[in-house]
N, C-alpha and C positions, 0 to 999 in steps of 0.2 A: 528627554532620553539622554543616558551617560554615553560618552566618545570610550571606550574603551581602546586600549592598546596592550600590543606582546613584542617584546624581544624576544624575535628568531635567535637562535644562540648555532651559532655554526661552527662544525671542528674539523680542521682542513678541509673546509669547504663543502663539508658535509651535512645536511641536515638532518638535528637531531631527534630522534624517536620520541623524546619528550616537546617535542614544542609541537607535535600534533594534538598531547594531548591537553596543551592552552586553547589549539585552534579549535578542538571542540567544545571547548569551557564555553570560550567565547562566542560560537557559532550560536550555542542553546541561548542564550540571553537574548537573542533578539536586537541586540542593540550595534551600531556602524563600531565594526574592528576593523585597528588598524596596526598591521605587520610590519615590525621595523627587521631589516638587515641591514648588516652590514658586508656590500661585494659590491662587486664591478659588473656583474648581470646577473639577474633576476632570473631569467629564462630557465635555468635547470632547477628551480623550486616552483616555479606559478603553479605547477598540478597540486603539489600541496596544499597552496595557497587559495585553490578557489571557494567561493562562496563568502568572501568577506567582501568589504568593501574598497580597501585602498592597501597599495603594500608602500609602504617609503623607505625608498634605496638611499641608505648613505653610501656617496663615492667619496674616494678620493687618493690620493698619491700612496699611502699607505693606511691599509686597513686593518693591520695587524692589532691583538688588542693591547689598549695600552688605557689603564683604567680611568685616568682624568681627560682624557680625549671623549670616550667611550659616556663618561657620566655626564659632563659637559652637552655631547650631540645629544642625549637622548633627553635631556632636560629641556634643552632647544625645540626639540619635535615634540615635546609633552605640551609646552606653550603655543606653538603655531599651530597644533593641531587641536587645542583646547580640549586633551586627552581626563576626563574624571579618575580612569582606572588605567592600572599599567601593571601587567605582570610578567611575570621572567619564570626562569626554572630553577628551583635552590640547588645549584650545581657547585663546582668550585668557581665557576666562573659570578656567577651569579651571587655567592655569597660574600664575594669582592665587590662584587660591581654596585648591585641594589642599594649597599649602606650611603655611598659617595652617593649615589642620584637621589636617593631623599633630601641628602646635606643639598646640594645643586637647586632641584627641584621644590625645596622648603615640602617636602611630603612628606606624609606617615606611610610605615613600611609593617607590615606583615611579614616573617620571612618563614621557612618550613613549613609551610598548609597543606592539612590532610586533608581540606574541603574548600573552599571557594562560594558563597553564595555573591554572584556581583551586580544583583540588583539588590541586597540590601548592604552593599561593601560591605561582608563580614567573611572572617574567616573561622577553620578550627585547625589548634597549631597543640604539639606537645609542649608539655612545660616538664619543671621541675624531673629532667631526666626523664622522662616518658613517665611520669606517674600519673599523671594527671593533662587532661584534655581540654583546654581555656578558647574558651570563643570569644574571638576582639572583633569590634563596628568602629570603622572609620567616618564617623559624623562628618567631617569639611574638610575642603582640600582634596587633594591628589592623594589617592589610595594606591598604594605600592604593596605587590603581594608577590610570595615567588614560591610555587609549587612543587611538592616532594616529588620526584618521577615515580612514573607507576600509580597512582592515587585516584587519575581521571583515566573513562574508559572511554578507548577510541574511535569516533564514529566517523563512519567514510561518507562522502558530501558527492555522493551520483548528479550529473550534468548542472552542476553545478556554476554559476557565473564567475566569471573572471574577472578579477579585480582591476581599478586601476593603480598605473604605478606612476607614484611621484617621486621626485628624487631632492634631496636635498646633498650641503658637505660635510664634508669630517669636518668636527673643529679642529685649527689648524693653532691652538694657545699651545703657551708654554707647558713645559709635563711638569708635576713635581714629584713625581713615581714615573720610573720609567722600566720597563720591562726588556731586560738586553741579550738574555738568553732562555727556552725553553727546551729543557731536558726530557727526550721521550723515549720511552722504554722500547728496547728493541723489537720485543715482538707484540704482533695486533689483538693485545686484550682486550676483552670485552668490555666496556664500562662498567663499573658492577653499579654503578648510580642506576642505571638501565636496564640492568640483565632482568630477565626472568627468575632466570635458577641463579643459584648461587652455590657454590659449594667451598666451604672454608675449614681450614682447619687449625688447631692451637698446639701450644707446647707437647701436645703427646707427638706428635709428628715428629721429637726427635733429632731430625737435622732438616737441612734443607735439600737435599735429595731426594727423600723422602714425600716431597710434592707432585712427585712426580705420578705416584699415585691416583691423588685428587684431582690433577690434569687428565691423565685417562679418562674417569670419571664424567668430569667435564665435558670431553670432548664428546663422548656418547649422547650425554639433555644438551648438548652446545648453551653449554654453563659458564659462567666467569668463576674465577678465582679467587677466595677471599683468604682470610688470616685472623688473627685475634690479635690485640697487642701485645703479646706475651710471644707469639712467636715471630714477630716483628722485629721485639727489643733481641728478642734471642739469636737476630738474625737468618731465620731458615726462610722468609719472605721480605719482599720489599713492602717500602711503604706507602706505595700505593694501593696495596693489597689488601690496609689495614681496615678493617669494619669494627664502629665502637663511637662511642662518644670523642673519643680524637684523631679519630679514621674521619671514614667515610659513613654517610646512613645510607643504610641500604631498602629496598620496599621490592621484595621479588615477590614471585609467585609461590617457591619453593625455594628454602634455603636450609642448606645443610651441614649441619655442625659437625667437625669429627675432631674428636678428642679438645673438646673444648668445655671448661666448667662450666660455663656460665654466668661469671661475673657481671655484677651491673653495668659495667663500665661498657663489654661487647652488644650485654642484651641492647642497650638504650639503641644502639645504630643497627638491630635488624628486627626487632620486636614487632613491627608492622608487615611483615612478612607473611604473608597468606599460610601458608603450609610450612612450619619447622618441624624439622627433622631431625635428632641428636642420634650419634652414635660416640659413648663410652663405654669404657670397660669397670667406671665406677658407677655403682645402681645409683649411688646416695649424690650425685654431680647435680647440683643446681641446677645445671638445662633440663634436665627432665622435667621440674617442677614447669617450666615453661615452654615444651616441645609440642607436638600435636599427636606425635611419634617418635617413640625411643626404641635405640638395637641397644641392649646390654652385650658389648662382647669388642675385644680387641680390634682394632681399626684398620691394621696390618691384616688381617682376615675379611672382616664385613666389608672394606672397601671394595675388594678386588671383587668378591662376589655381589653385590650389589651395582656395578660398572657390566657383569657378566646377565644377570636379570635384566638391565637395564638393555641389554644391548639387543638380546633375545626378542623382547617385549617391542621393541621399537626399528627392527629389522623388519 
């Protein structure tokens, strides 16, 4: 029977929506998981955490991330725990981290998986821009996988056993990356790695006031914010905002395009999006070809009333 493990991935000390759904990945397999964090108490996640077998607390002086610390401990707890499988969440954090702890770990890495089977270590991952769908089997060694959020559905663990907790340290080595400032945006956006909905919009928008719009919007499905890179470069969003092949990938339930053509470049990072939606004012706009649902008609118009349906409906 394989030792599986996950990294908890926590953001200011909050746990995140996706690492429940490793915990049920791993819960179904049947096989002893084992829950790495890193904090100074455990106690405000063990409800999360029940039904596994072991959570291991890294402490230590600073637990702030700092990526050759971070690769280093978790390479350490893959061997002392004599972990077969180890998966993360393909986040930003994650898309840092996971390359260094294969290097660390001598493992083979998976990254981006739209599936997981972890009793025959294989995954299914996009290639070639999202065109095609490649399923990789990690024959020997530590299998390293890190999953698209939103992909696994999330299953609650009723009176469930409480795990134990063991604790190990931070490594305490020299850094050769050191992380000395992190810059956050002032106000509390939604993750769009995370969201449900999404609602983004591109160069037709015009200026950047003009967002202000698809924030209403938002606010009504309690939606995040996105962008294309066209209205990124053009400045009317930040670049956090941006969803695309050099954005962010996004995996909602509903995501909604306004005044966006459809370029390959944006399709690649939401195209696994349960429900798209486009609204342009050009019939002939590429998103259509790949929408679920298209409004033909000016965006300055359909918004506002579409935020006004939305609000009616869900009042």
């Amino acid at each position: 029977m394989a030792n599986i493990g996950l990294y908890m991935e926590l953001k200011d000390g909050v746990f995140k929506k996706s690492n429940r759904e490793l915990l049920s990945l791993a819960r179904k397999s049947g096989q002893p998981v084992h829950a790495v964090l890193f904090c100074q108490d455990t106690q405000p996640y063990m409800e999360e955490l029940k039904g596994i077998q072991t959570v291991v607390q890294v402490k230590g002086a600073d637990l702030s991330y700092q990526p050759d610390r971070y690769a280093r401990t978790l390479a350490a707890v893959i061997q002392e725990f004599k972990l077969d499988i180890f998966c993360g969440i393909f986040s930003a954090q994650g898309k840092d981290l996971f390359p260094r702890l294969a290097a660390k770990a001598k493992a083979s890495l998976v990254s981006d998986c739209l599936a997981v089977d972890l009793d025959k270590r294989q995954a299914l991952k996009p290639v070639y821009s999202g065109k095609l769908l490649a399923e990789y089997r990690i024959d020997a060694g530590t299998a390293l996988f890190t999953v698209r959020p939103n992909v696994i559905a999330v299953e609650t663990t009723a009176a469930a056993a409480t795990p134990e907790v063991r604790t190990v340290a931070m490594d305490s080595g020299e850094l050769g990356t050191k992380i000395t400032e992190v810059l956050k945006s002032a106000s509390q956006k939604i993750d769009l790695t995370e969201a449900e909905i999404i609602v983004s919009g591109g160069r037709a928008m015009k200026g950047k006031e003009n967002f202000i719009i698809l924030e209403d919007l938002a606010k009504v499905l309690n939606a995040g914010v996105g962008a294309s890179r066209a209205a990124v470069d053009a400045g009317f969003a930040t670049s956090d905002m941006q969803v695309g092949q050099t954005g962010k990938v996004v995996n909602p339930k509903l995501y909604v395009a306004c005044g966006i053509s459809g370029a390959i470049q944006h399709f690649v990072g939401m195209k696994t999006s349960k429900i798209i939606v486009a609204v342009n004012k050009d019939p002939e706009a590429p998103i259509f070809k790949k929408a679920d649902y298209g409004i033909v008609g000016d965006l300055f118009v359909v918004v506002p009333l579409l935020k006004e349906e939305f609000r009616k409906e869900m009042s």
